[in-house]
Structure formats: structure tokens, C-alpha cells
C-alpha positions as CSV (number, residue, x, y, z in Angstrom):
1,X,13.8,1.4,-49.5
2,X,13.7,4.7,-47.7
3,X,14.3,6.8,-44.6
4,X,10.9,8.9,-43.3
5,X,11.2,11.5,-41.0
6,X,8.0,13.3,-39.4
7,X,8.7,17.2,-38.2
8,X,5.8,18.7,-36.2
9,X,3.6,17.1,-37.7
10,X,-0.4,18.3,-37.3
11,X,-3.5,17.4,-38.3
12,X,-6.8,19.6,-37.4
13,X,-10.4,18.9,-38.9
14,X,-12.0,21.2,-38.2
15,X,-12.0,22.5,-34.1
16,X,-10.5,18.7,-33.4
17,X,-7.0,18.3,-33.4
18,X,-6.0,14.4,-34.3
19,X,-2.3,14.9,-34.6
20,X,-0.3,17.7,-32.7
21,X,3.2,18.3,-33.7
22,X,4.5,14.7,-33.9
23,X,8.8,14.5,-34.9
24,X,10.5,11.2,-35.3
25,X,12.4,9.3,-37.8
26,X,12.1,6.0,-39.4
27,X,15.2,4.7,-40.0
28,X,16.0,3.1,-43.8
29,X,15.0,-0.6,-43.3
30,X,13.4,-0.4,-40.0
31,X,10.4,-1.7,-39.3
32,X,8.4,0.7,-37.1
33,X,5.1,0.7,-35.0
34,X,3.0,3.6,-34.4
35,X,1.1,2.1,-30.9
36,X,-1.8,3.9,-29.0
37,X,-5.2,3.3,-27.5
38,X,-8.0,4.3,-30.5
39,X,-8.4,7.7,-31.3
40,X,-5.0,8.2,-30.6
41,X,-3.5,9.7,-33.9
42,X,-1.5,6.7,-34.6
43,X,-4.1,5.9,-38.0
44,X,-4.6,9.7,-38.9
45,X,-0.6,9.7,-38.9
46,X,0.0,6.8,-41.0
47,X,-2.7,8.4,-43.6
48,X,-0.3,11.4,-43.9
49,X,2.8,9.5,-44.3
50,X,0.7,8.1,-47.7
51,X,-0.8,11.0,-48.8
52,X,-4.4,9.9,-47.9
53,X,-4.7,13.2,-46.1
54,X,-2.8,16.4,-46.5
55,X,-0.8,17.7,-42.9
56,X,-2.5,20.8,-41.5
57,X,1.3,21.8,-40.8
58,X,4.7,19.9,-40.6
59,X,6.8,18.4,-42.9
60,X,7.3,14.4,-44.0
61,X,10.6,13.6,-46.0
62,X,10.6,9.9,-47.6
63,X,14.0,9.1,-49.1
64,X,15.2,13.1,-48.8
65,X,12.4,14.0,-50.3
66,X,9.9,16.4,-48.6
67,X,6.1,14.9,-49.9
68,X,3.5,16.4,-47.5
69,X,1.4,17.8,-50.2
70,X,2.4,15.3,-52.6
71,X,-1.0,12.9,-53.2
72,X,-0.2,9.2,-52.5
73,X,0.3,8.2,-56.7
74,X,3.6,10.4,-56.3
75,X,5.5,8.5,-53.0
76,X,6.1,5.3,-53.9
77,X,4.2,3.9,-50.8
78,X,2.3,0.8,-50.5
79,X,-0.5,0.2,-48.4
80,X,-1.9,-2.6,-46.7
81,X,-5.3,-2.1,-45.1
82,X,-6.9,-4.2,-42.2
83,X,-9.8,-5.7,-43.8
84,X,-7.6,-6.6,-47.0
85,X,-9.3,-4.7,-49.6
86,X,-8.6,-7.0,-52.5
87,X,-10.9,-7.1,-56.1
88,X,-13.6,-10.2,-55.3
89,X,-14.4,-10.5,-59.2
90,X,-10.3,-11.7,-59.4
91,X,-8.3,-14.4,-58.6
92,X,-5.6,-14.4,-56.7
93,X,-3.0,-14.0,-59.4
94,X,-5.0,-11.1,-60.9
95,X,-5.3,-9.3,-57.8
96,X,-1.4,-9.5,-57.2
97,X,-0.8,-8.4,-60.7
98,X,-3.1,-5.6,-60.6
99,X,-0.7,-2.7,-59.7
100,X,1.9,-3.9,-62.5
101,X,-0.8,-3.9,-65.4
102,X,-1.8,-0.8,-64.5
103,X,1.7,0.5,-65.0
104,X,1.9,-0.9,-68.4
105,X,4.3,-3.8,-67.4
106,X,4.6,-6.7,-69.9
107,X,3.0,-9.9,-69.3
108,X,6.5,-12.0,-69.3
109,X,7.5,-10.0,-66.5
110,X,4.4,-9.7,-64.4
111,X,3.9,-13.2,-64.6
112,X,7.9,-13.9,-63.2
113,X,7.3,-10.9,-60.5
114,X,3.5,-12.2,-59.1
115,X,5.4,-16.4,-59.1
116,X,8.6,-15.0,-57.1
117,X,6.2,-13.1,-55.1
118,X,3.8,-16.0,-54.3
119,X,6.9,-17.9,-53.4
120,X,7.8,-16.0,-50.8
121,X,4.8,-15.6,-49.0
122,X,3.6,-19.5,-49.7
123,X,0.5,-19.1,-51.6
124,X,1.8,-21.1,-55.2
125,X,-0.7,-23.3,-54.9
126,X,-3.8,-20.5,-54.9
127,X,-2.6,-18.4,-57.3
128,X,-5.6,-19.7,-59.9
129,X,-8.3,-19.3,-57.1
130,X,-11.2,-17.5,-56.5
131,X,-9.9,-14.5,-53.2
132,X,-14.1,-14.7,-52.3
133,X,-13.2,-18.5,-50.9
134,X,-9.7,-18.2,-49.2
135,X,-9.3,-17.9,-45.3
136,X,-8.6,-14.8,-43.6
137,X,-4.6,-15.5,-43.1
138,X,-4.4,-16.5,-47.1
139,X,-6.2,-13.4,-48.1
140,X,-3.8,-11.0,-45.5
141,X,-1.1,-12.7,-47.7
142,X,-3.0,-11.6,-51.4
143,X,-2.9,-8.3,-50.0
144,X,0.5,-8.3,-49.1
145,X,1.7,-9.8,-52.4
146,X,-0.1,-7.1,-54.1
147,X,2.4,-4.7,-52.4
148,X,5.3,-6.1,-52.3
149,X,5.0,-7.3,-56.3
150,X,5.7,-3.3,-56.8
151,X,8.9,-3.5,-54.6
152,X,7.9,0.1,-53.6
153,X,10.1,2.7,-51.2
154,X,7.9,1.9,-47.4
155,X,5.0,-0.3,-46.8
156,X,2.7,0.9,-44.6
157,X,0.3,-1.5,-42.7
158,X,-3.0,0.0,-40.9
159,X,-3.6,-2.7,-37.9
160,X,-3.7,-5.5,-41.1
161,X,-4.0,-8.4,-38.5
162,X,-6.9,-6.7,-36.8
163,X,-9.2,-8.9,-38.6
164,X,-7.9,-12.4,-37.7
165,X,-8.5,-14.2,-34.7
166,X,-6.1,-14.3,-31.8
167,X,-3.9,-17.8,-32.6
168,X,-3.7,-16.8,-36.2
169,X,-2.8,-13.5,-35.6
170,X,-0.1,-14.2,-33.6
171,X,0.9,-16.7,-36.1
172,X,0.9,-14.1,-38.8
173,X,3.1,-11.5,-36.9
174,X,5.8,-13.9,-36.7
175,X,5.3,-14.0,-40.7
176,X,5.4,-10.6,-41.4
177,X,8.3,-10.0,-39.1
178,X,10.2,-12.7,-40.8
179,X,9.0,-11.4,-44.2
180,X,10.2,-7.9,-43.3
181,X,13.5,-9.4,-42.3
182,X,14.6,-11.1,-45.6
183,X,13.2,-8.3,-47.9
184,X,14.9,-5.3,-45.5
185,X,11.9,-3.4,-46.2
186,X,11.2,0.3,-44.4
187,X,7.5,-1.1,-42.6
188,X,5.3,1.6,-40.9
189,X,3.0,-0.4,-39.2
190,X,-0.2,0.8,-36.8
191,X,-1.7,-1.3,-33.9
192,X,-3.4,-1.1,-30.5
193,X,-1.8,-4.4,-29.5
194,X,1.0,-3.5,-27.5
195,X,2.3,-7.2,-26.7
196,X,2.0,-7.3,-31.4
197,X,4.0,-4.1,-30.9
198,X,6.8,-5.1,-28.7
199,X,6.9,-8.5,-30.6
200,X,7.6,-7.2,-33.8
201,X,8.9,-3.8,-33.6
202,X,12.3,-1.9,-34.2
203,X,11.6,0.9,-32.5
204,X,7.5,2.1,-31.4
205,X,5.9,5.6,-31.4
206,X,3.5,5.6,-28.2
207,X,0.9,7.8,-29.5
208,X,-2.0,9.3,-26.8
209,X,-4.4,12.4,-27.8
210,X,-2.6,13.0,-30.9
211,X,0.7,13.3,-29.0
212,X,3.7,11.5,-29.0
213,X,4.8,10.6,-25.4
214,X,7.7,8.4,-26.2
215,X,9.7,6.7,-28.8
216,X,12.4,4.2,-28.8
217,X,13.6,0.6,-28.7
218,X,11.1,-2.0,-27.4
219,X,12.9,-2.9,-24.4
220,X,13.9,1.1,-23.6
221,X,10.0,1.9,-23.7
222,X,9.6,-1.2,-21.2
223,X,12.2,-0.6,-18.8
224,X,12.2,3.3,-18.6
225,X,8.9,4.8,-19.9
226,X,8.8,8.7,-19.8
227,X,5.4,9.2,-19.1
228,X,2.4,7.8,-16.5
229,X,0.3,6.4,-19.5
230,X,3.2,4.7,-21.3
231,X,4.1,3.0,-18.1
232,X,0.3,2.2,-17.9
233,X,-0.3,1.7,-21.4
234,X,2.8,-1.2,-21.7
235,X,3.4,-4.0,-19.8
236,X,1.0,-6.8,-18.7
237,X,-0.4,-6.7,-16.7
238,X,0.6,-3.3,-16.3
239,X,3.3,-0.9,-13.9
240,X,2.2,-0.7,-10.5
241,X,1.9,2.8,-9.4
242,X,2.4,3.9,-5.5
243,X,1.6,7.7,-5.0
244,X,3.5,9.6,-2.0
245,X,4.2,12.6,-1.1
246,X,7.8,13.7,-0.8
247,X,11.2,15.5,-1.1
248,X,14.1,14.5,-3.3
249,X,17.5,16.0,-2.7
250,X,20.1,16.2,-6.0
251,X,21.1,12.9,-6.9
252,X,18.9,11.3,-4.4
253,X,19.1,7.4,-3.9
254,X,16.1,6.0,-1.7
255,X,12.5,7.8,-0.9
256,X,10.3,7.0,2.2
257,X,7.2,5.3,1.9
258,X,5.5,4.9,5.1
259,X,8.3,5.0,7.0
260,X,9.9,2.2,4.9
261,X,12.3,3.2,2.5
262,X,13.5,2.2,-0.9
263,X,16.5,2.2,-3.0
264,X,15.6,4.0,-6.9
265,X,17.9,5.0,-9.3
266,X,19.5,8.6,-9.0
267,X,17.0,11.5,-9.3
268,X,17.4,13.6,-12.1
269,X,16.6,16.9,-10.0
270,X,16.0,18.5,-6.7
271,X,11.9,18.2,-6.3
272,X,9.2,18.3,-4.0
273,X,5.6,17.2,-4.0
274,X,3.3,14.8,-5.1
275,X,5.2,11.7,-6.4
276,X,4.3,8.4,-8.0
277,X,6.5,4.9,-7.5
278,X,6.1,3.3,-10.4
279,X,7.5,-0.6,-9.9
280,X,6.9,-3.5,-12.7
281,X,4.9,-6.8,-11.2
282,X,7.6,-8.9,-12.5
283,X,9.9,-6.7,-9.8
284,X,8.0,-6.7,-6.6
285,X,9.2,-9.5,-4.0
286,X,8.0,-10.8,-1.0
287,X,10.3,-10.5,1.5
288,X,10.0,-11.8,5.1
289,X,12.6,-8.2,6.1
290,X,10.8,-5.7,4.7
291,X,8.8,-3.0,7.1
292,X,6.4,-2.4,3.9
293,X,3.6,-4.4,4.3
294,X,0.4,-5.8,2.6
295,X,-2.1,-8.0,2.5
296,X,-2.8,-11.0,0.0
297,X,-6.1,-9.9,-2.0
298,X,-5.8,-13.0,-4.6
299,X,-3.9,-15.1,-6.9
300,X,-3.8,-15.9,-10.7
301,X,-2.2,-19.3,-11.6
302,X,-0.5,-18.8,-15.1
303,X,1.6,-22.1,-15.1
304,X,5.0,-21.6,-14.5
305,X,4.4,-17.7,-12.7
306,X,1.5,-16.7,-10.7
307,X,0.2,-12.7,-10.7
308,X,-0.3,-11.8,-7.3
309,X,-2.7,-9.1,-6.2
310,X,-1.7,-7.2,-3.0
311,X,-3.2,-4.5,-1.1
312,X,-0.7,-1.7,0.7
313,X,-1.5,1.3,2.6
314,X,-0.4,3.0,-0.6
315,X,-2.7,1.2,-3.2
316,X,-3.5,-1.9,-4.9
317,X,-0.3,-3.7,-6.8
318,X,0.3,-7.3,-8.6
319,X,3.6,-8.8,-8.8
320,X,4.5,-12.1,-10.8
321,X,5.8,-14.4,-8.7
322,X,7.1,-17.9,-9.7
323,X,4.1,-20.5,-9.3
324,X,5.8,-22.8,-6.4
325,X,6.0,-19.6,-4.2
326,X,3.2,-19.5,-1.8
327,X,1.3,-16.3,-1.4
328,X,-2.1,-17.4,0.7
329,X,-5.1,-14.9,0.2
330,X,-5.4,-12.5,3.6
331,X,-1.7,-13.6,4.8
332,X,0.2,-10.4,5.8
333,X,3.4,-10.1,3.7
334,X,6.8,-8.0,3.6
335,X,7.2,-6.2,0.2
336,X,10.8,-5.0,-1.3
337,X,11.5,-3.7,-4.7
338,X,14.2,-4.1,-7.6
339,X,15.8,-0.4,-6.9
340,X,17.2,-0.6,-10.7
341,X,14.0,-0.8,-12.2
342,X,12.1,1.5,-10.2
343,X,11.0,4.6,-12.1
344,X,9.7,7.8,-10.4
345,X,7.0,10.0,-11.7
346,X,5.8,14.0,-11.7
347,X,2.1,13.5,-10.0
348,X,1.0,16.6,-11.8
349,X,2.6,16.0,-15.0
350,X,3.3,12.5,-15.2
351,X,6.6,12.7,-16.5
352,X,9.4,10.4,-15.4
353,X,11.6,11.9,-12.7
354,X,15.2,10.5,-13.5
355,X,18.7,11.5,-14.4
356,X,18.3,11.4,-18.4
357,X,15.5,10.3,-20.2
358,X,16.6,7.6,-22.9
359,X,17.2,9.3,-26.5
360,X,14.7,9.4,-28.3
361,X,11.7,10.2,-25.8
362,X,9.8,12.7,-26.9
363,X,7.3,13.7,-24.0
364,X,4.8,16.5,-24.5
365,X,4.6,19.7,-22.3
């Protein structure tokens, strides 16, 4: 398996720039999601890492090697598409073996590599079948038996649950997640599903306008996003955001709102000006003490939480409550805040106002 690392990495066609100057590193083993809304970069980036398109600048290193201009027969890379791309005319066993025969591999062997292959993804029993009758979750499995059978350096997966529907799909990720985990395989993986993202992922690239804003650990992303949109972007539903105008002194520990005031985590910097609050739902409380106040817009029953729906003087903000608390729609409610898990934004740039941003953020501008 193999270590990638991405240096300022660009793409351009033409006047439109897909991809601008994207750095990270894919650690050897790690299996790694490249997440952003479409159009985002995340697909264009994954096409360089193969060698399906050619970086406008930048390097990419795969196992120490630097392979940006290399085409995609010469990294050792397999790729597994959304919409499975197998051969209809073969079988199942056929389409697995494919890639060996083509190298010249002997029958014995290829026959022993497709049968250990087919028992580790469960598909034994359809080996001899036609791929045009299978079901979408057996044929995912085809395709990814036709890239593992080569045991090659990365795999790299282009949204390949897209196609399924939602109770299969998330059936699948667990799959490939376990999958990844017995084989220790380095997995680039692309998707637009967030909650597939944080469920399955390493470490995530949060990709907007062909620019990273942020990379690191599921939970880091979650708890202290760097920018506005990743803090938009992750979460559902999604970080409530409270804009104010204000003044923070060195190592400040509460801002004013309204003449109410909360506790946040020290400031990073002197700064004054346009701010935004930014508060998960999960950490907004009612509270019978607290001078902040709002009104009860509605409530979503979700069994065991409810996702309340509040209107301040500051904006419109959820919080999840626990279902057996009562929130009635037009009562007038007291609002406090978990002070740990409140982040602080630039208005005008959107970047997280904070002591340190966690290693590995990689904010633009």
C-alpha cells in the first residue's frame, strides 16, 4: 500500500479553474474522503491522483514517487467508479479476472486469486453468473473484486454508492469500511454525503470551489470547523449561526449578545467588527435563567430527540432537545449555550476566530 501526498495541486480548463492549489497527505493505510457539494473539485482531484487527467501545476507523490504526468497504466491505482462499469458480455468470474489476464497471469493462479477474492466480499455463489441480472449491491461488489484481485498500491472510489438506494447504501458503507479494515488498504474515496463521510472516514478533505477549506479527523472537522461553509456544510441539521457586531480583547472569554452574554472559548486575537456565533443544535439549552430569549417557531419529533426551531432577535436557530422535554410552539423561552463548543467566526472572511486552529486545517485566503 502507499502514502499520497497532494502539493498545490491545480487544475484549469481552459478560463475555469476546478482545482486551486490543494496540499494534503494520505497517510499509508488510511482510508480518506474527499467531501464537497458538486462542482467542488473533489472528482477533478481524484482523476489526477489516477492519472485520468494531467495537473495544470502541483505535484502528487504515491509511495515516494512523484507521478503527476505519469498516465494511470504506470501508478499502480485502482479505480472504482459509481455506476460500476463492469463488461455485460461476462460473468462475474470473468469480469474479476479481467485485469489478471490481461497481465499474462496463469490460469491456476487467477483462478486461486478471483475464489479468495470472492470470499472476502461474499459473492462465491455468483461467481458463474450473468453481471446483466445481479442487484445493484452484488454488482458494487463485482467491481470491487475486480480491484482488489490486483492487490494494487491505493484504491480510489468516485461516490461508488451513489447509485444504490438509501438502506442499501448505508448497508454497503459499513461493508467497505470493514473491507478496508481487514485488507489495510490506502482508500481515496469521493462523496457529497457528509453523514457517508464522517461514517467511514480517517481523516476528510472539505473541498468548496476547488479549494480546500479544512482537513482532519472526523470529529476535529465537527467540533472545530475553520471556516463558515464547513460549519454549514457538516452537521445535521446544520451549525446555528448568530451574527453580532463586536469587540474582542486578547484572550477574551465571553461576548455580548443583546445585552446577554456568553462564555466561548479564548479568542485567538484582539478583533473588532462583524462577528458570527456559531453554536451546534445538539448545544443549545433552554434555560429558565437566561436573559437571551426566543420564541418557539416549531418542533420535529425524531423519537428519542426532538429538533427545535427557535426564533431570536439574532436569527433563526434549532437545537436537539431530548423528546420528553417540552418546547410548546409560540412559548417564550431562555436560551444558554455549551461555551466549550462554541466557535467564533470572521463575518467578512468566514474564518474561525480561535486560539489555534486544529493541525491540519488548511483554510484559503
Amino acid at each position: 500500500m502507499a502514502e499520497i501526498i497532494i502539493r498545490n495541486l491545480r487544475k484549469e480548463f481552459g478560463s475555469f479553474t476546478a482545482v486551486e492549489g490543494s496540499s494534503f497527505k494520505i497517510e499509508d493505510g488510511e482510508f480518506f474522503m474527499l467531501l464537497g457539494p458538486s462542482g467542488c473539485g473533489k472528482t477533478t482531484t481524484l482523476r489526477m491522483i489516477a492519472g485520468l487527467e494531467l495537473p495544470s501545476s502541483g505535484e502528487i507523490y504515491i509511495d515516494g514517487e512523484e507521478c503527476g504526468r505519469k498516465p494511470a497504466s504506470q501508478r499502480d491505482i485502482a479505480f472504482v467508479f459509481q455506476m460500476f462499469a463492469l463488461y455485460p458480455h461476462m460473468n462475474v468470474r470473468r469480469n474479476i479476472s479481467y485485469p489478471l489476464a490481461s497481465q499474462g497471469m496463469g490460469r491456476a493462479e487467477i483462478r486461486a486469486k478471483v475464489e479468495e477474492v470472492a470470499r472476502i466480499l461474499g459473492i462465491t455463489d455468483i461467481l458463474d453468473r450473468s453481471v446483466g441480472g445481479l442487484s445493484g449491491g452484488d454488482r458494487q461488489r463485482v467491481a470491487l473484486g475486480r480491484a482488489i484481485v490486483r492487490n494494487p498500491k491505493c484504491f480510489l472510489m468516485d461516490e461508488p454508492l451513489g447509485a444504490l438506494d438509501a438502506e442499501f447504501r448505508e448497508h454497503m458503507a459499513e461493508e467497505l469500511r470493514a473491507l478496508h479494515d481487514r485488507m489495510g488498504a490506502t482508500t481515496v474515496y469521493v462523496t457529497h454525503d457528509q453523514l457517508e463521510a464522517m461514517q467511514m472516514g480517517d481523516k476528510i478533505v472539505v473541498m468548496n470551489h476547488g479549494v480546500v477549506e479544512q482537513f482532519g479527523a472526523p470529529q476535529d472537522i465537527y467540533d472545530k470547523p475553520a471556516t463558515l461553509f464547513v460549519a454549514s456544510f457538516i452537521g445535521s441539521p446544520p451549525m446555528n449561526f448568530l451574527r453580532f457586531h463586536g469587540k474582542l480583547a486578547p484572550g477574551a472569554t465571553e461576548v455580548a449578545l443583546h445585552h446577554s452574554r456568553f462564555a466561548i472559548p479564548a479568542a485567538r486575537a484582539p478583533f473588532e467588527g462583524d462577528m458570527v456565533l456559531g453554536v451546534r443544535p445538539e448545544h443549545v439549552h433552554l434555560s429558565d435563567t437566561s436573559s437571551y430569549r426566543a420564541r418557539v417557531l416549531a418542533t420535529e419529533y425524531l423519537g428519542t430527540t426532538q429538533i427545535v426551531t427557535l426564533q431570536t432577535q439574532d436569527g433563526q436557530i434549532k437545537a436537539r432537545l431530548a423528546s420528553d422535554q417540552v418546547a410548546r410552539v409560540n412559548e417564550q423561552v431562555g436560551l444558554d449555550f455549551t461555551d466549550s463548543t462554541i466557535t467564533l467566526f470572521d463575518a467578512q472572511t468566514g474564518h474561525a476566530l480561535r486560539s489555534e486552529l486544529n493541525e491540519g486545517v488548511l483554510a484559503h485566503g
